[in-house]
VEXBA-509741 format. One record per residue (C-alpha): residue number from 1; z, x, y; residue in one letter. Coordinates in steps of 0.05 Angstrom, whole numbers. Example, Ala and Ser with C-alpha at 12.3 -4.5 7.8 and 13.67 -1.06 7.14 Angstrom:
<nodes>
+-----+--------+--------+--------+----+
!   i !     up !   east !  north ! aa !
+-----+--------+--------+--------+----+
!   1 !    156 !    246 !    -90 !  A !
!   2 !    143 !    273 !    -21 !  S !
+-----+--------+--------+--------+----+
</nodes>
This chain:
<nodes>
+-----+--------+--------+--------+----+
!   i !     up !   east !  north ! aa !
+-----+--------+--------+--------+----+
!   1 !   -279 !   -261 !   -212 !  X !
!   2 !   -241 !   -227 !   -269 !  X !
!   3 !   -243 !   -154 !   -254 !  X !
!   4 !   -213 !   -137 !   -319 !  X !
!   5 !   -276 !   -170 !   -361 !  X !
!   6 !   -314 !   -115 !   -326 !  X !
!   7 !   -279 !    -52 !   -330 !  X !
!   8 !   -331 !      0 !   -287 !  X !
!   9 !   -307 !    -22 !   -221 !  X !
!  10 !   -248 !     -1 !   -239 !  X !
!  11 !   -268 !     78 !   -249 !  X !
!  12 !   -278 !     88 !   -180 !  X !
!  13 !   -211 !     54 !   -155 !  X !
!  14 !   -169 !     99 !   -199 !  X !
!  15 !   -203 !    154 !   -184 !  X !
!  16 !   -192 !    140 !   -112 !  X !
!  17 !   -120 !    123 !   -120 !  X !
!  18 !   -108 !    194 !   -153 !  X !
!  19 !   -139 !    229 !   -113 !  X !
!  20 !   -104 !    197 !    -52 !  X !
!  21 !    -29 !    205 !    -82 !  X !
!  22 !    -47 !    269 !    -95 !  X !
!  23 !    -74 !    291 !    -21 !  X !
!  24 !    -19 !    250 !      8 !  X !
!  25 !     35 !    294 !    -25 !  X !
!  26 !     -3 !    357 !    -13 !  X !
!  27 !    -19 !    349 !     60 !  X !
!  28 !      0 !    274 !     84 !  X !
!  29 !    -66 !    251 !     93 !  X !
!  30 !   -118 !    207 !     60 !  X !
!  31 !   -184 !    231 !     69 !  X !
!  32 !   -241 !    184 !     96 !  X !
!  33 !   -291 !    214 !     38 !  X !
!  34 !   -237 !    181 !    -10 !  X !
!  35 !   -238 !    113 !     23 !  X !
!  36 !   -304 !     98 !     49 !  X !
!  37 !   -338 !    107 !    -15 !  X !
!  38 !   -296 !     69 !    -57 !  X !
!  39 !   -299 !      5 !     -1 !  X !
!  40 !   -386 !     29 !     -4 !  X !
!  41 !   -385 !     28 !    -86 !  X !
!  42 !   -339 !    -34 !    -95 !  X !
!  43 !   -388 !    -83 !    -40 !  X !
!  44 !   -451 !    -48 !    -69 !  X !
!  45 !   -433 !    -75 !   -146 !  X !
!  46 !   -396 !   -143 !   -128 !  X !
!  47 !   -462 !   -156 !    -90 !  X !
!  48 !   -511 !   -130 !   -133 !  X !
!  49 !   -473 !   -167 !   -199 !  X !
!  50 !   -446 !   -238 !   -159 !  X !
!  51 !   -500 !   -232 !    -98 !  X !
!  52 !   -475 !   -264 !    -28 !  X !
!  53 !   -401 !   -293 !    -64 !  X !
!  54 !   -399 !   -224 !    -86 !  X !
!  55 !   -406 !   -191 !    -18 !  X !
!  56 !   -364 !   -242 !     10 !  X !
!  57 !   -307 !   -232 !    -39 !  X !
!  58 !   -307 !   -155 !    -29 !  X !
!  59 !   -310 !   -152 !     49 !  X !
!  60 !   -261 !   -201 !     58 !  X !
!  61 !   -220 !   -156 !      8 !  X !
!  62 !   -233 !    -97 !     55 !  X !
!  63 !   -209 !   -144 !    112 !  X !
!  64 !   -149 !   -174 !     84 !  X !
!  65 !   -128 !    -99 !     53 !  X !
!  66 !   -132 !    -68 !    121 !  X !
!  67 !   -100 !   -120 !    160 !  X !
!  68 !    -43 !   -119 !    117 !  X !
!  69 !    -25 !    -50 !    135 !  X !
!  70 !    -54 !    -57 !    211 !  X !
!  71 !      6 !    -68 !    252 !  X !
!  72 !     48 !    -22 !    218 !  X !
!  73 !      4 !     31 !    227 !  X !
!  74 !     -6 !      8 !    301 !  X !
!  75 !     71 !     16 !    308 !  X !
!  76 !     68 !     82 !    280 !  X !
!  77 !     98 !     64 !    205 !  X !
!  78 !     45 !     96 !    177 !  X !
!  79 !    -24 !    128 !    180 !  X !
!  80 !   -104 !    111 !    184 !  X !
!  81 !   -109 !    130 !    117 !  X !
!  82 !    -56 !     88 !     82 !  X !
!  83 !    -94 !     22 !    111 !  X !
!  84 !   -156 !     44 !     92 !  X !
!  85 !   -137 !     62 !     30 !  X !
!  86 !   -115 !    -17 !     18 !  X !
!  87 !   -181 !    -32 !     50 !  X !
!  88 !   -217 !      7 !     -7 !  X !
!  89 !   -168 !    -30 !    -51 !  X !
!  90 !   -183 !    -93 !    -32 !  X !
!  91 !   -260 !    -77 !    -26 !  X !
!  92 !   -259 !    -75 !   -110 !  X !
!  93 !   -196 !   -127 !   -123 !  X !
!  94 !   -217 !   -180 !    -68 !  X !
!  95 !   -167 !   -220 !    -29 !  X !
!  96 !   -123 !   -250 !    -87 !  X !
!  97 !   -121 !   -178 !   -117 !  X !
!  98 !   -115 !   -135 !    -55 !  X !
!  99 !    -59 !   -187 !    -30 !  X !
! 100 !    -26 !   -175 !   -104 !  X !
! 101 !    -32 !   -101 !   -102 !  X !
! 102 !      2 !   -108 !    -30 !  X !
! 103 !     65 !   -145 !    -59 !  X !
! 104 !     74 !    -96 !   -113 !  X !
! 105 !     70 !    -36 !    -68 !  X !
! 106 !    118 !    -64 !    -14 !  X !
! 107 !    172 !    -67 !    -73 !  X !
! 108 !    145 !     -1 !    -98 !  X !
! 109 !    146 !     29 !    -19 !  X !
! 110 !    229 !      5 !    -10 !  X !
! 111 !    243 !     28 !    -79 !  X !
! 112 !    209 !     89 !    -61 !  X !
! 113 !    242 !    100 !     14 !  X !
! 114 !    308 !     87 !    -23 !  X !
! 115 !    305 !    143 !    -69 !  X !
! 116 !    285 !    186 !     -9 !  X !
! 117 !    339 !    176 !     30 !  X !
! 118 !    380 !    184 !    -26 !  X !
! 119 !    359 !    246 !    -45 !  X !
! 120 !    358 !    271 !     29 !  X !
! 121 !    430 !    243 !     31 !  X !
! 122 !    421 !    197 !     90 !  X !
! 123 !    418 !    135 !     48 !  X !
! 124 !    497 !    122 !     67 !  X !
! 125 !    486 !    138 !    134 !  X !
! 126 !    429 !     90 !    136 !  X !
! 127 !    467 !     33 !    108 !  X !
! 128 !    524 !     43 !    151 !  X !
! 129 !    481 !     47 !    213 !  X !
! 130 !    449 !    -20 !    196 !  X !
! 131 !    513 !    -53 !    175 !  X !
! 132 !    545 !    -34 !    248 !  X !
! 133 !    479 !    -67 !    275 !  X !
! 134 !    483 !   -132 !    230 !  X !
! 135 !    551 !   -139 !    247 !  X !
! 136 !    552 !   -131 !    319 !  X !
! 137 !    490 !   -182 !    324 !  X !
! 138 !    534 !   -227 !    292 !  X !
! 139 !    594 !   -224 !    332 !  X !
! 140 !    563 !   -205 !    393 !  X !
! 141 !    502 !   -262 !    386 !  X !
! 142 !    462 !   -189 !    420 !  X !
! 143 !    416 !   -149 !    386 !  X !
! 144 !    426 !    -74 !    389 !  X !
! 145 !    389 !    -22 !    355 !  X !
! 146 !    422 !     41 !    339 !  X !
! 147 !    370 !     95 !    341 !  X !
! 148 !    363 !    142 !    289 !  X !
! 149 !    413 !    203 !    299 !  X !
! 150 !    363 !    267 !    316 !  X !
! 151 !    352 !    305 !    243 !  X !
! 152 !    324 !    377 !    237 !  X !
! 153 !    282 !    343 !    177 !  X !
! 154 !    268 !    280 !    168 !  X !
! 155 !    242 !    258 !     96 !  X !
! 156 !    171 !    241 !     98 !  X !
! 157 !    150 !    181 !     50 !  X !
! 158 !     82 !    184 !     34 !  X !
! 159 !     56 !    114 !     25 !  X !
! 160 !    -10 !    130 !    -20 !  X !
! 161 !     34 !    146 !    -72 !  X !
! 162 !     63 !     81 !    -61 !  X !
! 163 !     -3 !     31 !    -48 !  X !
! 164 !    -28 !     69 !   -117 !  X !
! 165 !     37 !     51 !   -159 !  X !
! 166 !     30 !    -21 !   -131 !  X !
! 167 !    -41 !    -32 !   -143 !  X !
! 168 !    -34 !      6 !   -216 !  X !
! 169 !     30 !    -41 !   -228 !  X !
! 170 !     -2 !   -107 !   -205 !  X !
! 171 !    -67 !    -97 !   -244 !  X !
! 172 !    -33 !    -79 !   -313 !  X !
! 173 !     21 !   -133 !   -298 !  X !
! 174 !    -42 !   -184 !   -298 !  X !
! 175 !    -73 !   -160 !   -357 !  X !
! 176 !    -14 !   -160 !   -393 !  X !
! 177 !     11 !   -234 !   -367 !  X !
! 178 !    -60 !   -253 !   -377 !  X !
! 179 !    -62 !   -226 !   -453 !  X !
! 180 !     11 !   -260 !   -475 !  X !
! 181 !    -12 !   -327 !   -440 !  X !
+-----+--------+--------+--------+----+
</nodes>
């Protein structure tokens, strides 16, 4: 399915990817009302426009977008919202496309943690504390994790900002790739 033939289905993605940076930043939180609906709208029109392979290909988009994001959030990387946010994602890109959009905003999500510790000046400090780490696995053969040093404030990445960047990135990349070839 070529989502870019059919522009509508887009509306409601971008609109939901907005809104999401933009609540994320504000209070660090994605909304259900944000989410839900767009995973609702996006299985609603693949069905009603492809039938049963179009209900199929948006709820295993859901699927595949929230179990992307599952363990880290189970681990604590990140929050409810940020998973169902790829869910939604995936509900109007499918599989290939949410599993695109994931790609793009794991490069988008280091780029973006890199610039916050930089800014926050612990970027250093974090590179040091991993290099001591690497190198005393490899002389030692052991594997020791040195914790994070306590910090009045630690920066606070905001990964809607990040899963909207990567989905925006790896839908105008295709477009683009698929207009030159």
């Amino acid at each position: 399915m070529n989502l870019m033939d059919n522009k509508v289905i887009l509306v409601p993605l971008f609109v939901s990817l907005f809104l999401s940076a933009i609540r994320d930043i504000r209070f660090q939180k994605i909304p259900n009302w944000l989410t839900y609906p767009t995973m609702i709208v996006s299985i609603a029109y693949h069905s009603s426009f492809n039938g049963f392979r179009g209900l199929l290909f948006s709820i295993e988009g859901v699927c595949l977008g929230i179990a992307l994001l599952i363990l880290p959030y189970l681990f604590g990387g990140m929050g409810a919202g940020d998973v169902k946010l790829l869910g939604a994602v995936g509900g109007v890109l499918g599989p290939k496309g949410v599993f695109v959009a994931f790609l793009f905003t794991a490069i988008v999500g280091g780029i973006y943690a890199l610039v916050l510790l930089a800014v926050n000046g612990y970027l250093k400090e974090t590179i040091n504390r991993y290099k001591t780490i690497l190198m005393t696995f490899l002389l030692s053969k052991k594997f020791f994790y040195i914790p994070i040093p306590e910090r009045k404030k630690s920066p606070r990445l905001c990964y809607g900002i990040a899963i909207a960047v990567g989905t925006l990135i790896s839908l105008f990349g295709r477009s683009v790739i698929d207009s030159v070839f």
